[in-house]
C-alpha positions as CSV (number, residue, x, y, z in Angstrom):
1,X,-40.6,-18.5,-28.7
2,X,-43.3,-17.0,-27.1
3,X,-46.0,-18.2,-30.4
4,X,-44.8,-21.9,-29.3
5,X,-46.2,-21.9,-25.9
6,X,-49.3,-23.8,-26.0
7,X,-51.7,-21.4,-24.4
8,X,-52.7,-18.1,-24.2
9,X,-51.0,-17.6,-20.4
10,X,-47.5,-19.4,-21.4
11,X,-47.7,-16.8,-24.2
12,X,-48.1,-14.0,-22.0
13,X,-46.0,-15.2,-19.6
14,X,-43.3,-15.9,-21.6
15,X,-43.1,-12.3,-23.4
16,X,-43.2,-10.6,-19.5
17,X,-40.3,-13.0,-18.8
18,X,-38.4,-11.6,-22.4
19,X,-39.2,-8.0,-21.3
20,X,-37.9,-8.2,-17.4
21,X,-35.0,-10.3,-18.9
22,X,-33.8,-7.2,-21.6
23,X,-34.6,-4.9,-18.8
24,X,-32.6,-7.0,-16.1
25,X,-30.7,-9.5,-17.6
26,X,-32.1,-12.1,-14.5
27,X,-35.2,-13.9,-14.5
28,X,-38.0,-14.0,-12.0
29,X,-39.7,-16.5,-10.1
30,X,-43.2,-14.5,-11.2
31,X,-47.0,-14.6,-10.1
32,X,-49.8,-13.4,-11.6
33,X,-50.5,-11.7,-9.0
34,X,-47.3,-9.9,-8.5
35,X,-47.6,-8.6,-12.4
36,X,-48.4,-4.8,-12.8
37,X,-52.5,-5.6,-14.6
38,X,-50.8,-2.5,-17.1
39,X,-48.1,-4.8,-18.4
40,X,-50.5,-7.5,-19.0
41,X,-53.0,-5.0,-20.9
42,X,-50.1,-3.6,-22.8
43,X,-49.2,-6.8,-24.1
44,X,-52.8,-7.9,-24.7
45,X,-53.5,-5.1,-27.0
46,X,-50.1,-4.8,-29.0
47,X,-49.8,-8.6,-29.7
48,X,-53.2,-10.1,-29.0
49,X,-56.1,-7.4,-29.5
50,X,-58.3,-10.1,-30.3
51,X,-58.2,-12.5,-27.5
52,X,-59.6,-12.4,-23.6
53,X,-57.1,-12.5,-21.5
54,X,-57.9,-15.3,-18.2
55,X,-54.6,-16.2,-16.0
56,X,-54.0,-19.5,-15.5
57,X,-51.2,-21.5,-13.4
58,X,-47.6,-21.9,-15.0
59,X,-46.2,-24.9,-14.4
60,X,-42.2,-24.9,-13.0
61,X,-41.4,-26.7,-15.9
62,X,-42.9,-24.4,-18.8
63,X,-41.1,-22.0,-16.7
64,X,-37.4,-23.2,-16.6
65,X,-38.5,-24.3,-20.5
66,X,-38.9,-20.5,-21.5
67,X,-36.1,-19.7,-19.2
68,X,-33.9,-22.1,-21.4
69,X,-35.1,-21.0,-24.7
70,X,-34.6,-17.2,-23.9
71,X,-31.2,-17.6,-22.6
72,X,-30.4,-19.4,-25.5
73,X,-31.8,-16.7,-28.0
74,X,-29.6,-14.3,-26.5
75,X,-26.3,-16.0,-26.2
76,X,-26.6,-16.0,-22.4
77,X,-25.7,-18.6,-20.0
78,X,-27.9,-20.1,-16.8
79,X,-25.6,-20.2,-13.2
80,X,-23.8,-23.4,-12.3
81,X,-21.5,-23.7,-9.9
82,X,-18.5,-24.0,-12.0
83,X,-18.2,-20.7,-12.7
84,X,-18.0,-19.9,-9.2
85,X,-14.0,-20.0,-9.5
86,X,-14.8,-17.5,-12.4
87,X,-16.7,-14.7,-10.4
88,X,-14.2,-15.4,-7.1
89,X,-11.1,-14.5,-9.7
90,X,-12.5,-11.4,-10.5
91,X,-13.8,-10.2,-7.1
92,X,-9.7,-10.9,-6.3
93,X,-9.0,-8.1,-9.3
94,X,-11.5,-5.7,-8.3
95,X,-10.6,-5.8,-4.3
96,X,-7.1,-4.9,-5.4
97,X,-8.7,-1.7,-7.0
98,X,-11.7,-0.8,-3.9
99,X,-12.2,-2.9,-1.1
100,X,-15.7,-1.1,-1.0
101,X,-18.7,-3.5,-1.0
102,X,-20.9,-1.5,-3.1
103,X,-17.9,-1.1,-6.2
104,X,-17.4,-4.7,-5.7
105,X,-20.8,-6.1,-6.2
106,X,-21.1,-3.4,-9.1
107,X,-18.2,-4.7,-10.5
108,X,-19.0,-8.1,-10.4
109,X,-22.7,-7.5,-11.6
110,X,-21.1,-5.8,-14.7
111,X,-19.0,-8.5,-15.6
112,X,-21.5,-11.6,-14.9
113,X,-23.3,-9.5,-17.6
114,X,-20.5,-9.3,-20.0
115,X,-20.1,-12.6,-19.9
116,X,-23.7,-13.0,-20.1
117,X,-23.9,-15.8,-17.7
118,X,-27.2,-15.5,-15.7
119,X,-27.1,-13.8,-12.5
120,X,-27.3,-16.4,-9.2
121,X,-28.8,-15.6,-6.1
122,X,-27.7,-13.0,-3.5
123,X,-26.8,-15.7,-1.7
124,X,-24.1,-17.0,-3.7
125,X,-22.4,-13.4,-4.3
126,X,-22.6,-12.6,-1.1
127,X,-20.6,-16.0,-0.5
128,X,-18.1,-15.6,-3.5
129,X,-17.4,-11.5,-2.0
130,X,-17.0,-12.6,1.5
131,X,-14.8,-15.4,0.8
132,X,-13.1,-13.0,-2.0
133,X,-12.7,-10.1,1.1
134,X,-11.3,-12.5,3.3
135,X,-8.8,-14.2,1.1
136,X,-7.6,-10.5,0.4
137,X,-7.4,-9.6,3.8
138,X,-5.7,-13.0,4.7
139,X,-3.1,-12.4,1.9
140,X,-2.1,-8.5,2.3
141,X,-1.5,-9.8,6.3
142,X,0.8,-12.1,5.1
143,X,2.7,-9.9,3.0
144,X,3.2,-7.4,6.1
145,X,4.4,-10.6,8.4
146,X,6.4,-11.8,6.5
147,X,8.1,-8.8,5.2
148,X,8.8,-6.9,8.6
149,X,11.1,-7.6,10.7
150,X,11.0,-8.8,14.8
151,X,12.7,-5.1,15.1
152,X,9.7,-3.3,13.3
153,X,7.1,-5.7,14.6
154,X,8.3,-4.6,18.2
155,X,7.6,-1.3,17.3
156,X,4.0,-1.7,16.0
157,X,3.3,-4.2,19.5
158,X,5.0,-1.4,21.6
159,X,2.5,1.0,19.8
160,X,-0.7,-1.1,20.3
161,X,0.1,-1.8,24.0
162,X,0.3,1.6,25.3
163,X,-3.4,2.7,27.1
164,X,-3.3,6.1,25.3
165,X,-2.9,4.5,21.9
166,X,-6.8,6.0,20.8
167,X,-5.8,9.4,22.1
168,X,-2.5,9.1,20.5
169,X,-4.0,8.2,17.1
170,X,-7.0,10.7,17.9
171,X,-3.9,13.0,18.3
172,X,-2.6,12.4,14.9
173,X,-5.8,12.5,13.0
174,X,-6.5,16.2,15.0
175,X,-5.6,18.9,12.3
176,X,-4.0,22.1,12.9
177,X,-7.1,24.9,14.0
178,X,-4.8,27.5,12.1
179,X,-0.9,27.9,11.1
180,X,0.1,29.2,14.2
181,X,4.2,28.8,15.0
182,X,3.1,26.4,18.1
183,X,0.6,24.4,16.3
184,X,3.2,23.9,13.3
185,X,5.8,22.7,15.8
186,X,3.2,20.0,16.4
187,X,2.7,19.0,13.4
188,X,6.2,18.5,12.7
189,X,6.1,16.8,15.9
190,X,4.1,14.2,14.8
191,X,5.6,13.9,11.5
192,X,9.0,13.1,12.7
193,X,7.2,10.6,15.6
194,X,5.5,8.7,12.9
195,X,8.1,8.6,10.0
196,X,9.8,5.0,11.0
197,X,6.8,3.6,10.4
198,X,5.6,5.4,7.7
199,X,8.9,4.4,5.9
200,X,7.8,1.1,6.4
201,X,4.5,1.3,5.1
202,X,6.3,2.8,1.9
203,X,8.6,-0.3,1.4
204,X,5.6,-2.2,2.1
205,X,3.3,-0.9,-0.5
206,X,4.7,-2.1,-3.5
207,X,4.4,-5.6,-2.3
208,X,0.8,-5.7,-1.3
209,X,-0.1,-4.1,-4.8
210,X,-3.0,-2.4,-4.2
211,X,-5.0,0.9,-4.7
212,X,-4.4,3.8,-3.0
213,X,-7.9,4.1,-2.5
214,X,-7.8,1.0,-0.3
215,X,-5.0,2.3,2.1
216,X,-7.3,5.1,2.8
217,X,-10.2,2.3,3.2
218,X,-7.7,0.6,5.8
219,X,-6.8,3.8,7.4
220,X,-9.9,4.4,8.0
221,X,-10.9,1.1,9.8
222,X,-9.1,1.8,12.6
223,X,-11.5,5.0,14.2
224,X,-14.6,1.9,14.4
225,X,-12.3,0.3,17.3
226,X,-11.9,0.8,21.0
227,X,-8.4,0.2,22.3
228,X,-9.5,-3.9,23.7
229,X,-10.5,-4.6,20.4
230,X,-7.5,-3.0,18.1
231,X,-5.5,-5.4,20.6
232,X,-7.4,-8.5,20.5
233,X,-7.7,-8.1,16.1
234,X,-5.9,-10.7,14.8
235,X,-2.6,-9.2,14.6
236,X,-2.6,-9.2,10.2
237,X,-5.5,-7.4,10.4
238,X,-4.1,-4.7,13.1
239,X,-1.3,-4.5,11.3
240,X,-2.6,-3.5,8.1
241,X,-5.0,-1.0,9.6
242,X,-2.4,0.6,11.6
243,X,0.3,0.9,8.9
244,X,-2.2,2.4,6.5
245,X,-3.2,4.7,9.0
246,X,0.1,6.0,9.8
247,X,1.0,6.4,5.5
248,X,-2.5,8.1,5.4
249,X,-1.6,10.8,8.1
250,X,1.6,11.0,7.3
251,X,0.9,12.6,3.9
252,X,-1.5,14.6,5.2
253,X,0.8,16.2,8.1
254,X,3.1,17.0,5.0
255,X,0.4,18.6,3.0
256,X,-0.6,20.7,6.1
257,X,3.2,21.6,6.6
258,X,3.1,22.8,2.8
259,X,0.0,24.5,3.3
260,X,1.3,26.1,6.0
261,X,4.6,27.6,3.7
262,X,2.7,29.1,1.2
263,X,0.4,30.4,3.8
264,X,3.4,32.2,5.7
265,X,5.4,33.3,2.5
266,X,2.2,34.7,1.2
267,X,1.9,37.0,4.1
268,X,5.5,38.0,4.2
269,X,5.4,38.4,0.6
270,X,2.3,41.0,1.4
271,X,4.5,42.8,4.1
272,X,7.6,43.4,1.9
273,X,5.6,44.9,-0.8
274,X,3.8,46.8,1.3
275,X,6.5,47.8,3.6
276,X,8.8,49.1,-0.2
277,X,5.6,50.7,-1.5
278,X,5.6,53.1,1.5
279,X,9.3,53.3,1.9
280,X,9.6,54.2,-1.9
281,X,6.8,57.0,-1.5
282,X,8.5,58.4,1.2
283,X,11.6,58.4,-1.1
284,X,10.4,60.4,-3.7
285,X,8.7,63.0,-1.8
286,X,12.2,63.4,0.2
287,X,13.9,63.6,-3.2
288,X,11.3,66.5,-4.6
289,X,12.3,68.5,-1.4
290,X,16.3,68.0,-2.5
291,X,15.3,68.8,-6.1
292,X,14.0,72.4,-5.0
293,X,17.1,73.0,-3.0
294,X,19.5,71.8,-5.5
295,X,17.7,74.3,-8.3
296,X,18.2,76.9,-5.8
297,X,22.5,75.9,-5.4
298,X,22.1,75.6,-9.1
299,X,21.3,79.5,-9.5
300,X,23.7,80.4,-7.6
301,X,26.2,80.2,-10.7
302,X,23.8,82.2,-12.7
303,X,22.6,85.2,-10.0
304,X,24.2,88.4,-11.3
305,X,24.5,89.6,-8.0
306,X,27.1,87.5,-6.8
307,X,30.1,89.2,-8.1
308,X,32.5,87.0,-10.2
309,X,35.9,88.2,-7.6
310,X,33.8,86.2,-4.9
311,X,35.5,83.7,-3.9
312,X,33.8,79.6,-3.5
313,X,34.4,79.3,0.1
314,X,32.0,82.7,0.4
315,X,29.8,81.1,-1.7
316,X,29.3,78.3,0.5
317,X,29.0,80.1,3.6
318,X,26.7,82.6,2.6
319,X,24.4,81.0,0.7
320,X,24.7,76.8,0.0
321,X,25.3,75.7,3.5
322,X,22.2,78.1,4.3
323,X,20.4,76.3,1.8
324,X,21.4,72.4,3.2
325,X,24.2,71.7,5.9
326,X,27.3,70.5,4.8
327,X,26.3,66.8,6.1
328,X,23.1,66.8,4.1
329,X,24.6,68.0,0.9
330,X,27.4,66.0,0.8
331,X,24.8,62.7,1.5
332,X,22.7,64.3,-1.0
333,X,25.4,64.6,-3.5
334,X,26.8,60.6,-3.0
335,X,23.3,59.5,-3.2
336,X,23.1,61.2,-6.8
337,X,26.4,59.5,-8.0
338,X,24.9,56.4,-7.1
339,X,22.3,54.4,-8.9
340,X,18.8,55.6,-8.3
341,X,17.0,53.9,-5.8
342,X,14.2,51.8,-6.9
343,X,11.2,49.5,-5.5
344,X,12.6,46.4,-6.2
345,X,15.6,47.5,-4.1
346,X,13.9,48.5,-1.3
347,X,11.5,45.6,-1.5
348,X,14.5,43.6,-0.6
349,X,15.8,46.0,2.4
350,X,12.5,45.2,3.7
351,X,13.3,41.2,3.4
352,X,16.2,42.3,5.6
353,X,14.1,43.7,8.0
354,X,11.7,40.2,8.2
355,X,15.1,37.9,8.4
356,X,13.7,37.3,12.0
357,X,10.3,36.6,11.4
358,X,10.3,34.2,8.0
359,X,13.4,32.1,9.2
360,X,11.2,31.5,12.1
361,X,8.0,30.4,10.7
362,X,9.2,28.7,7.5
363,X,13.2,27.4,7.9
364,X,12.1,24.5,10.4
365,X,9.4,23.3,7.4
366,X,11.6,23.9,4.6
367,X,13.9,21.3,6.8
368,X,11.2,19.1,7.4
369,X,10.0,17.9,3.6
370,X,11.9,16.1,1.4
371,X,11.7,17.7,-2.1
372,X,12.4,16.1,-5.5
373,X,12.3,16.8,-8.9
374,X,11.1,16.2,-12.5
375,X,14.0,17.4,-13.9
376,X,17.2,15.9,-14.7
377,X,20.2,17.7,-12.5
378,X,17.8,20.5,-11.6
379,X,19.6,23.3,-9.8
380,X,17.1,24.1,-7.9
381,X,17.7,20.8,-6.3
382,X,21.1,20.9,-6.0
383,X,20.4,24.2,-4.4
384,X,17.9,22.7,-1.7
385,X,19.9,20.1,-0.8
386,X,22.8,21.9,0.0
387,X,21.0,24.6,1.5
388,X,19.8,22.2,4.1
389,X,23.1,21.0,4.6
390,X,24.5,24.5,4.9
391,X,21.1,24.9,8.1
392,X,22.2,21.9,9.2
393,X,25.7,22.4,10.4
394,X,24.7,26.2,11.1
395,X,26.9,27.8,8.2
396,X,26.3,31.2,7.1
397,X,25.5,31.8,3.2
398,X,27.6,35.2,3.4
399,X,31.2,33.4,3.6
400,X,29.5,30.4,2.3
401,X,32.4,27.9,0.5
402,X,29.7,26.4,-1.6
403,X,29.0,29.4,-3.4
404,X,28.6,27.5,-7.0
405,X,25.7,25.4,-6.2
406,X,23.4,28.7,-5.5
407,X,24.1,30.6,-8.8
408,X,22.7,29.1,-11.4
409,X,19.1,29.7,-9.6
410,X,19.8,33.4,-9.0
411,X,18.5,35.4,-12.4
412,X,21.3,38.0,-14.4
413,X,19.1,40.7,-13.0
414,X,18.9,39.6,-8.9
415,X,22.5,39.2,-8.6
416,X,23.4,42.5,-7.5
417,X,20.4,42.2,-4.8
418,X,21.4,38.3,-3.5
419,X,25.0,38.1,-3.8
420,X,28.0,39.4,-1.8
421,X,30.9,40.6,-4.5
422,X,34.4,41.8,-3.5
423,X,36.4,45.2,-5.3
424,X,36.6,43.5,-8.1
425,X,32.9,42.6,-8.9
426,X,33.8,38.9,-8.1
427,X,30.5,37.0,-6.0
428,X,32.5,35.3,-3.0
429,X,29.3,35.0,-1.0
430,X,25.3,35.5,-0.6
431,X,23.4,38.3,0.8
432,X,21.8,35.2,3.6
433,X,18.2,36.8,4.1
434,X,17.7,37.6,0.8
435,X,18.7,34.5,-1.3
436,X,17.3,32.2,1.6
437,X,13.9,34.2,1.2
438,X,14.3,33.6,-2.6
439,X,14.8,30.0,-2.6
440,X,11.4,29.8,-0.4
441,X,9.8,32.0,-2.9
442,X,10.4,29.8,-5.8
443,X,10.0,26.4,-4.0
444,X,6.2,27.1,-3.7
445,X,6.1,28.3,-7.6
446,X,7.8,25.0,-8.7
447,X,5.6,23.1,-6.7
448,X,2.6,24.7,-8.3
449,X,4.0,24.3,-11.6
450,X,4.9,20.9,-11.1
451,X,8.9,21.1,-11.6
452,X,9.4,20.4,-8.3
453,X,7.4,17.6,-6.2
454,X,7.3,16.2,-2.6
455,X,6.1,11.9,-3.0
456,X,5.0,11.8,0.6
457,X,2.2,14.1,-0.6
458,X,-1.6,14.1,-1.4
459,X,-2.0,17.3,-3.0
460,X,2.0,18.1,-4.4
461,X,3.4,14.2,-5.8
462,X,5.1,13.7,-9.4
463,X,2.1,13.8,-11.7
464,X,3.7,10.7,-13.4
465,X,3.5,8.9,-10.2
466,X,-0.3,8.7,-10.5
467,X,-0.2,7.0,-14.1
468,X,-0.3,3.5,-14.9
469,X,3.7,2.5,-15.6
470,X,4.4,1.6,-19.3
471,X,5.2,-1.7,-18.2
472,X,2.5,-2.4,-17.3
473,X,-0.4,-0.5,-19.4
474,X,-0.9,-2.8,-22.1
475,X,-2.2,-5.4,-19.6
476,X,-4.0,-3.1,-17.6
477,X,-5.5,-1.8,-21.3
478,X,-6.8,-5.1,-22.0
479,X,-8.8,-5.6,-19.1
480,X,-10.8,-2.7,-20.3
481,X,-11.7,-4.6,-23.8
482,X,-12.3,-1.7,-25.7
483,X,-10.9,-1.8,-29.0
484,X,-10.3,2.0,-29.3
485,X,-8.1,1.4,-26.6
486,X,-6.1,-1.6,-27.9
487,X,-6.1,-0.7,-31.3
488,X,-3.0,1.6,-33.2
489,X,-4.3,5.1,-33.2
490,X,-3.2,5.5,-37.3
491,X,-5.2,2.4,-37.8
492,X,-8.2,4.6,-36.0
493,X,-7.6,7.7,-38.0
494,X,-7.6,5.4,-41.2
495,X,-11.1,3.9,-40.2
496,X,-12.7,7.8,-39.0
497,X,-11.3,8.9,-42.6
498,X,-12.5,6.2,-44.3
499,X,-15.7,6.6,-42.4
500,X,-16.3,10.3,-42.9
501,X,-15.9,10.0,-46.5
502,X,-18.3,7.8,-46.7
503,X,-20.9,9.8,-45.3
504,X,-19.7,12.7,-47.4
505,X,-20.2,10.6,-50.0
506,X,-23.7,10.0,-49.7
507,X,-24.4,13.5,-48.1
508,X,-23.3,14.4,-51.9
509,X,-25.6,12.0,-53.4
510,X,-28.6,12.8,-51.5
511,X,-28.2,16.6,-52.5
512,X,-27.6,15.7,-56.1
513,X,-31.2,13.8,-55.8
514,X,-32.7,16.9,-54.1
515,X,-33.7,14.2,-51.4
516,X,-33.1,16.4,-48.0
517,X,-36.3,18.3,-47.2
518,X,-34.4,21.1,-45.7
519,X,-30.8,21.7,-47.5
520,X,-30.7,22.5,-51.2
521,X,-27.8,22.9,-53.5
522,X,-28.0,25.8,-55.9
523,X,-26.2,24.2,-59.4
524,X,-26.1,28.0,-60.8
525,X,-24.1,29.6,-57.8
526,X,-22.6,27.0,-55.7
527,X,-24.1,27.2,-53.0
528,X,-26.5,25.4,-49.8
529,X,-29.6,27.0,-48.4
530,X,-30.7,25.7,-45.3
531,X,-34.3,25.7,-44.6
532,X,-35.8,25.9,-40.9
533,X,-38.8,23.0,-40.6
534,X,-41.9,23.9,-40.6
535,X,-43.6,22.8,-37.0
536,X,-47.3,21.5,-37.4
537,X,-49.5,23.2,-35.2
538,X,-49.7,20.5,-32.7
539,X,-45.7,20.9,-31.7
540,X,-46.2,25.0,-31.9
541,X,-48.9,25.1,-29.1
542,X,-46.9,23.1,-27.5
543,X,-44.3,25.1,-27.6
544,X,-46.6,27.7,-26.7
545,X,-47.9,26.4,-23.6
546,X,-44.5,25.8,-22.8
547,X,-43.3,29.3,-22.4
548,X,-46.2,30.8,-21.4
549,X,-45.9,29.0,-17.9
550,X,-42.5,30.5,-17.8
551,X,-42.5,33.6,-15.9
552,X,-41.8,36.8,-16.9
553,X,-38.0,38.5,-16.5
């Protein structure tokens, strides 16, 4: 191409426009003097060293003549307005994903390139995004309209027409400064103000079937406008950025209400230990003063000097209720029929002790999210849910009726510690504090580990819930056109196999030749040898130079 121009400037001219072309994949309306004089020289001396170089004009035609030629040589195709209706179908599928400008125009770069069609103006994609944005916009609106009801749509206009709307949304979007009891009565405030709405937004998202990253986009719309223009928006549009502002806080208020759990719980959970640590301490030094006086009533049946004719009830005047009073020794002597006392037991008197204090802080939360989970008739569910409706109408877990939905979650070990048992070692109720304090304790360890979930969530939904459905993957897959990703994994393994042995074949081949410079194969012993290259002194003092400039350690 570039040989067939008839002079020594259309040659030129035409290998700059190859090179920007590969670089860019776009052409350029080019003037001499706009060219860097080093690309020209560069070109001079690699393809014509013996010519002088002297600019002259290009003609528009020898220009769109190169530009037709190149295209052609690499398969691409110059714009024309009827694949307009092609880049405006794809802007449609990429707003679905990010509303954002930037990802859009990205996006639709990348696939005018994979379709190698010439990239137009700026012009014409700004047109083709704008009308793309808008035609989004105009059909999520719809969707909203047309699937609320005059009921709900009362709501939202009741909403927009008070005068403290900004300070009530500026209210919503203001964060707890810590997990005080007040400030967590606020946020459940606001959760429970906002949740008919937010239940609509839910319903609604399905239909409008797009990203969650564009309901944040949405949500975040609405802090750019004062209260006379959120009103005079077309209502589609204030809509949409109200009811994705309302899902977007709404999962954040639960998050902070989660937060604020495992915050609490942790802290009791630091208390009880604590509080059983001491307690058992103070335990065992008591029962090392009881040991010495015990040894002591012990040698009382082997001291010679108490005279066999002595009667026991001299005995115990004279010398054991010296030792301990009566009331002492007969506590002391129940406590050692019993079982031993232990940390764990006294780490739950000291839940006992905080019934108070954790109900307050964490029953009102634990009432306010709605858990789920991944498992299939999980008791732990069960549990919860009956729990609540235990709160709910104010019944106490010690007589509780419902006694069989609790214990399957209560290990062989905890029984004795959480359950209420009559003569007969049968459980007829719960120790309240202590199993309520047990559930808590285990809800934030299933949420961690995933077993248990809360959808109206950021930071705690089903893992699952964030994949692509397997209804609909093989579509999504084949927007991607990659063929790892449409093609059978055992076909893929067959085709690395196949590929590797290959290689290993002429790996083998090459060694048999002696033909690699620094592996050799010993016939006698079986064996490779692997020989560092040699550098030539140019790359050493490089090296060199390198590392001197390095500083010392």
């Amino acid at each position: 191409i570039i040989l067939a121009r008839s002079t020594l400037s259309a040659q030129i001219y035409c290998a700059l426009q190859i090179g920007y072309f590969k670089a860019k994949h776009m052409f350029f309306d080019l003037e001499w003097s706009n060219i860097p004089e080093e690309d020209i020289s560069f070109l001079m001396e690699m393809y014509f060293p013996d010519k002088h170089f002297l600019a002259e004009p290009i003609t528009q035609y020898e220009r769109y003549t190169q530009i037709k030629h190149i295209t052609k040589l690499y398969g691409y195709r110059l714009w024309s307005k009827d694949y307009t209706e092609l880049l405006y179908s794809h802007v449609i599928k990429s707003s679905k994903k990010d509303i954002n400008i930037s990802f859009i125009l990205a996006e639709l770069i990348q696939f005018i390139n994979s379709e190698k069609i010439i990239r137009p103006g700026y012009t014409t994609l700004q047109d083709i995004i704008s009308k793309a944005m808008n035609a989004e916009r105009q059909r999520l609106g719809d969707i909203i309209m047309d699937s609320l009801d005059e009921k709900s749509k009362q709501v939202i206009e009741q909403l927009l027409s008070r005068d403290d709307i900004i300070s009530y949304l500026a209210a919503l979007k203001q964060d707890s400064k810590d997990f005080g009891y007040k400030l967590m009565v606020q946020e459940r405030q606001k959760l429970e103000t906002i949740k008919p709405l937010y239940l609509l937004v839910k319903n609604l998202i399905p239909k409008l079937e797009i990203s969650r990253q564009n309901l944040l986009y949405y949500a975040d719309l609405i802090n750019y406008y004062t209260v006379y223009e959120l009103r005079n928006l077309n209502p589609k549009q204030s809509y949409l950025y109200l009811l994705c502002y309302v899902w977007q806080r709404y999962l954040q208020l639960t998050d902070n209400l989660i937060n604020a759990f495992g915050y609490h719980l942790k802290l009791f959970d630091e208390e009880t230990k604590e509080t059983a640590a001491e307690n058992f301490t103070k335990h065992a030094r008591h029962q090392q003063v009881k040991s010495s006086i015990i040894g002591k009533l012990l040698q009382l049946y082997v001291d010679k000097n108490v005279s066999d004719s002595t009667t026991f009830g001299e005995i115990r005047q004279k010398h054991v209720f010296i030792l301990m009073p009566e009331d002492d020794l007969r506590n002391t002597a129940h406590q050692m029929i019993q079982k031993p006392i232990t940390e764990l037991y006294l780490k739950w008197k000291a839940v006992d002790a905080i019934g108070h204090k954790f109900k307050k802080h964490l029953r009102a939360i634990f009432m306010a999210l709605d858990f789920a989970s991944a498992t299939t008739n999980s008791p732990w569910l069960t549990a919860i849910e009956q729990l609540k409706q235990d709160f709910s109408k104010q019944k106490s877990l010690k007589n509780t009726t419902n006694v069989e939905y609790y214990i399957a979650t209560i290990p062989k070990k905890l029984k004795q510690h959480l359950t209420v048992t009559d003569s007969e070692g049968n459980i007829t109720g719960l120790q309240s504090n202590r199993y309520e304090y047990w559930i808590y304790r285990q809800i934030t360890k299933r949420l961690e580990s995933g077993e248990l979930y809360i959808d109206d969530s950021i930071n705690h939904r089903y893992f699952e819930h964030e994949l692509v459905s397997m209804i609909d993957d093989e579509a999504i897959l084949k927007q991607f056109n990659l063929s790892c990703l449409t093609k059978p994994i055992a076909e893929q393994i067959n085709d690395l196999y196949a590929e590797l042995k290959t290689n290993w074949t002429l790996f083998d081949e090459m060694l048999k030749r002696n033909d690699s410079e620094h592996i050799q194969y010993d016939e006698q012993f079986k064996t490779l040898t692997f020989h560092k290259p040699k550098l030539e002194q140019k790359e050493e003092d490089l090296q060199d130079s390198f590392y001197q400039k390095l500083s010392m350690v």
